[in-house]
C-alpha positions, -999 to 999 in steps of 0.1 A, spaced: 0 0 0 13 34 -9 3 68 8 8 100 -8 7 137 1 2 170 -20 5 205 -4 -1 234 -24 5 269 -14 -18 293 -30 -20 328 -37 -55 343 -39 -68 366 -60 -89 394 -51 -96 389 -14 -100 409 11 -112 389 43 -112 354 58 -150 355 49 -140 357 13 -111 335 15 -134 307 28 -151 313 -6 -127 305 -25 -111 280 -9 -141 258 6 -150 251 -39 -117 241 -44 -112 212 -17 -149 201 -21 -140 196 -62 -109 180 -53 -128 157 -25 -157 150 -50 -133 146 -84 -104 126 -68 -119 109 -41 -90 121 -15 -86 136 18 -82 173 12 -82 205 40 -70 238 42 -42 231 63 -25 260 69 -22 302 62 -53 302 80 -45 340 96 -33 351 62 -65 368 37 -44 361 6 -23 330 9 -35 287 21 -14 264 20 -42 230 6 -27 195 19 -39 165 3 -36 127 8 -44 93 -10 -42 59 -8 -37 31 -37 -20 2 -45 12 14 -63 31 41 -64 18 50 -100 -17 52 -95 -6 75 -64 11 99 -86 -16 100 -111 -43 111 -87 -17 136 -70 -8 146 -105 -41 156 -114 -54 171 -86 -20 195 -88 -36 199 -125 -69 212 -114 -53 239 -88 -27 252 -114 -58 254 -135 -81 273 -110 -84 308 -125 -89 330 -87 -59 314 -77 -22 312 -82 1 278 -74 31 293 -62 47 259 -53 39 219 -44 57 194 -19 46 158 -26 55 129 -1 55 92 -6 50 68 20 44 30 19 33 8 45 66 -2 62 75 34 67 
């Protein structure tokens, strides 16, 4: 069994209070919940109006399929238009770690 991680550190667009922050970024992990079937959370920034840092996580049986799903749901967050990727750290565990 493989285990991977994803966090993405965002930059949002036109935001201008944690009200509005948690309507862009609430969309964004629901779609990448609902589309990828993974665990995704804001998971830190969560002071900051214009920056989140997204962690995801998922579970498969080789590290191939792993990468795909992390590959795509990097995909759909570089492809979000009211948000920036600024950078990615991926992590890969197995489970003898």
């Amino acid at each position: 069994m493989f285990i991977g991680s994803l966090t993405a550190d965002l930059l949002l667009g036109d935001v201008h209070s944690l009200k509005g922050k948690r309507a862009v970024v609430r969309p964004i992990v629901a779609e990448l919940r609902r589309r990828f079937a993974v665990s995704a959370a804001e998971v830190g920034d969560q002071d900051l109006h214009r920056r989140v840092l997204v962690g995801v996580a998922t579970v498969a049986g080789d590290a191939g399929q792993v990468a795909d799903v992390l590959d795509a749901c990097e995909r759909l967050l570089a492809e979000r238009l009211e948000v920036t990727l600024l950078s990615t750290h991926r992590q890969l565990f197995t489970d003898t770690d």
